[in-house]
RODOVO-879493 format. One record per residue (C-alpha): residue number from 0; residue in three letters; chain; x, y, z. Coordinates in pm, 1 decimal, padded with zeros to 6 digits, always signed. Example, Ala and Ser with C-alpha at 12.3 -4.5 7.8 and 13.67 -1.06 7.14 Angstrom:
REM residues 2
<pt><nr>0</nr><rest>Ala</rest><kette>A</kette><px>+01230.0</px><py>-00450.0</py><pz>+00780.0</pz></pt>
<pt><nr>1</nr><rest>Ser</rest><kette>A</kette><px>+01367.0</px><py>-00106.0</py><pz>+00714.0</pz></pt>
***
This chain:
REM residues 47
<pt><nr>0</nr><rest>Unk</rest><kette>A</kette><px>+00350.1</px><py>-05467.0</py><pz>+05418.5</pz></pt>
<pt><nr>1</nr><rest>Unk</rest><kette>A</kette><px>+00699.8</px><py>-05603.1</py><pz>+05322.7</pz></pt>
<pt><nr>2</nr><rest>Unk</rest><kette>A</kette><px>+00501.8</px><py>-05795.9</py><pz>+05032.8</pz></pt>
<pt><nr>3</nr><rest>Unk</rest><kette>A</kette><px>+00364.1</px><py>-05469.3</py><pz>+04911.2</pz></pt>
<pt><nr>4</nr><rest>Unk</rest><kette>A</kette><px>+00733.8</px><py>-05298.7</py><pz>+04878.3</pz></pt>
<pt><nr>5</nr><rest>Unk</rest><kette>A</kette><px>+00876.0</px><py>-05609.8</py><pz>+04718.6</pz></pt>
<pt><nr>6</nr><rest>Unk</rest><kette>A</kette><px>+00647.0</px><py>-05703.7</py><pz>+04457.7</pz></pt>
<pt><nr>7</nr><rest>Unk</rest><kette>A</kette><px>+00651.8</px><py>-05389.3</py><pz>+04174.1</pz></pt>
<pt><nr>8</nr><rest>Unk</rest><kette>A</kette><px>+00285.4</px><py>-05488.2</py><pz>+04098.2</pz></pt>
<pt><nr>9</nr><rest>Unk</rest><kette>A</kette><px>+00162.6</px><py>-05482.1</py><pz>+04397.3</pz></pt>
<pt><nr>10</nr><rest>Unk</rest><kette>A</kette><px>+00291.6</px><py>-05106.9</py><pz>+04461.2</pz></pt>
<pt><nr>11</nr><rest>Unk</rest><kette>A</kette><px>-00046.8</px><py>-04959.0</py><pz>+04452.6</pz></pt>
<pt><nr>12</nr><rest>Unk</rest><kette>A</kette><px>-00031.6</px><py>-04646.2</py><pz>+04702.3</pz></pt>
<pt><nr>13</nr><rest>Unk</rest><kette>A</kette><px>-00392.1</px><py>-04680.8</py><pz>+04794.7</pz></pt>
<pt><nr>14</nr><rest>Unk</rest><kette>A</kette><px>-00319.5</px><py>-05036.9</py><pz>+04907.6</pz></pt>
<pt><nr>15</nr><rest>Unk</rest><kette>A</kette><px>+00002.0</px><py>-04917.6</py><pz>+05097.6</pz></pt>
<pt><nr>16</nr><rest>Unk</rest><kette>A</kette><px>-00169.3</px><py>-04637.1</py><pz>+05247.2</pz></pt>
<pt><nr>17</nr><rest>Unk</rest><kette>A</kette><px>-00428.5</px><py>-04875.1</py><pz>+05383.6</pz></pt>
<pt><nr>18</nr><rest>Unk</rest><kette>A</kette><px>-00166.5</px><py>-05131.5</py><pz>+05486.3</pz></pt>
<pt><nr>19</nr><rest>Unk</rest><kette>A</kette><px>+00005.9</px><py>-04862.9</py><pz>+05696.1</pz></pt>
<pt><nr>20</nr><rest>Unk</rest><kette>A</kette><px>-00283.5</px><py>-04710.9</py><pz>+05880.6</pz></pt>
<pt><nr>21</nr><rest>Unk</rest><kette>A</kette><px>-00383.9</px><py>-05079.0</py><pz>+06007.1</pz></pt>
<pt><nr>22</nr><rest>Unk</rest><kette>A</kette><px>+00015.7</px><py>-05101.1</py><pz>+06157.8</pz></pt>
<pt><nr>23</nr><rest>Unk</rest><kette>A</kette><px>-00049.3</px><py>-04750.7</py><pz>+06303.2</pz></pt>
<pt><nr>24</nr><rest>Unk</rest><kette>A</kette><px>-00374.0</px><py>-04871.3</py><pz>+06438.2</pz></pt>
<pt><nr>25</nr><rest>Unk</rest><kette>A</kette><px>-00230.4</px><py>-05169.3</py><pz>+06622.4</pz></pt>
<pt><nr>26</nr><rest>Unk</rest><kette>A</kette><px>-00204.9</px><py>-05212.8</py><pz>+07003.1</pz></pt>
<pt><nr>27</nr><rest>Unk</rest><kette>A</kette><px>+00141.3</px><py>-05310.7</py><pz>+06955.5</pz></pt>
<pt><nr>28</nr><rest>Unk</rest><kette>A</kette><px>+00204.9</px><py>-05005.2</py><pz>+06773.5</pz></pt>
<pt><nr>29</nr><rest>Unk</rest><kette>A</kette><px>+00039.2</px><py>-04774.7</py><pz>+07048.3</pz></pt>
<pt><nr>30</nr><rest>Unk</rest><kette>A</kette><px>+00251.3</px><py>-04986.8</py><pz>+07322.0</pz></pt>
<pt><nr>31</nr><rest>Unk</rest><kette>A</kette><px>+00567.3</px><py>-04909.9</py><pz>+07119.7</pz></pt>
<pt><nr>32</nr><rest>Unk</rest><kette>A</kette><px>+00503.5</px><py>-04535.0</py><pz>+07120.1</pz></pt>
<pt><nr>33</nr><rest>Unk</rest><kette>A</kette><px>+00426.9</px><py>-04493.2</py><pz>+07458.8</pz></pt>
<pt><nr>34</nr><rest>Unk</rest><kette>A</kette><px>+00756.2</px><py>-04747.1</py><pz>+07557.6</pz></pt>
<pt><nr>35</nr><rest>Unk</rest><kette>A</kette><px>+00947.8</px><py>-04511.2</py><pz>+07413.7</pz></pt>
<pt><nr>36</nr><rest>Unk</rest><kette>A</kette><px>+00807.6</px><py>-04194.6</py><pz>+07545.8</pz></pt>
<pt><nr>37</nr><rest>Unk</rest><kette>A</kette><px>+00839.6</px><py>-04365.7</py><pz>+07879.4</pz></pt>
<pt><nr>38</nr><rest>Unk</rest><kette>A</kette><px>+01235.0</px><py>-04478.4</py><pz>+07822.4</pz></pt>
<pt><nr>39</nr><rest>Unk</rest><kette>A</kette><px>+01097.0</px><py>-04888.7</py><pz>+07848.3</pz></pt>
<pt><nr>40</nr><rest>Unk</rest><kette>A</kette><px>+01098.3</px><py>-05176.3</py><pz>+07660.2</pz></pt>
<pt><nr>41</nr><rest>Unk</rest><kette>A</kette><px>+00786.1</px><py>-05257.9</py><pz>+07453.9</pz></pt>
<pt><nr>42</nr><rest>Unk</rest><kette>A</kette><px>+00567.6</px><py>-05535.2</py><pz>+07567.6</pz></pt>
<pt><nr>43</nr><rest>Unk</rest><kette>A</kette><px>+00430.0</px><py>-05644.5</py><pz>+07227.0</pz></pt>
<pt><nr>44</nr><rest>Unk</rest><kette>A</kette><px>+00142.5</px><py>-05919.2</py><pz>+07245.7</pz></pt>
<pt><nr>45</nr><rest>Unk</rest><kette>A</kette><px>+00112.8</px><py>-05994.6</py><pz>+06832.7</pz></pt>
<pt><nr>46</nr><rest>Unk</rest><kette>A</kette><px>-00203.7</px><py>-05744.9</py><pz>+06823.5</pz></pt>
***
């Protein structure tokens, strides 16, 4: 993702789009959101 946003060439929204949707996707995404609706720290595992 942070390659996408540095590189002016590589700023292709479709790709972005697509990059995003696989971080929202994630467990560790999902364990995030529900850390904070439960007031806890997130236990990522990398997935």
């Amino acid at each position: 993702m942070e390659e996408y946003l540095k590189e002016p060439e590589l700023r292709d929204l479709h790709k972005v789009e697509l990059e995003m949707a696989r971080c929202f996707d994630s467990q560790d995404y999902q364990e995030g959101y529900r850390a904070f609706l439960e007031k806890r720290k997130p236990r990522f595992q990398g997935k």
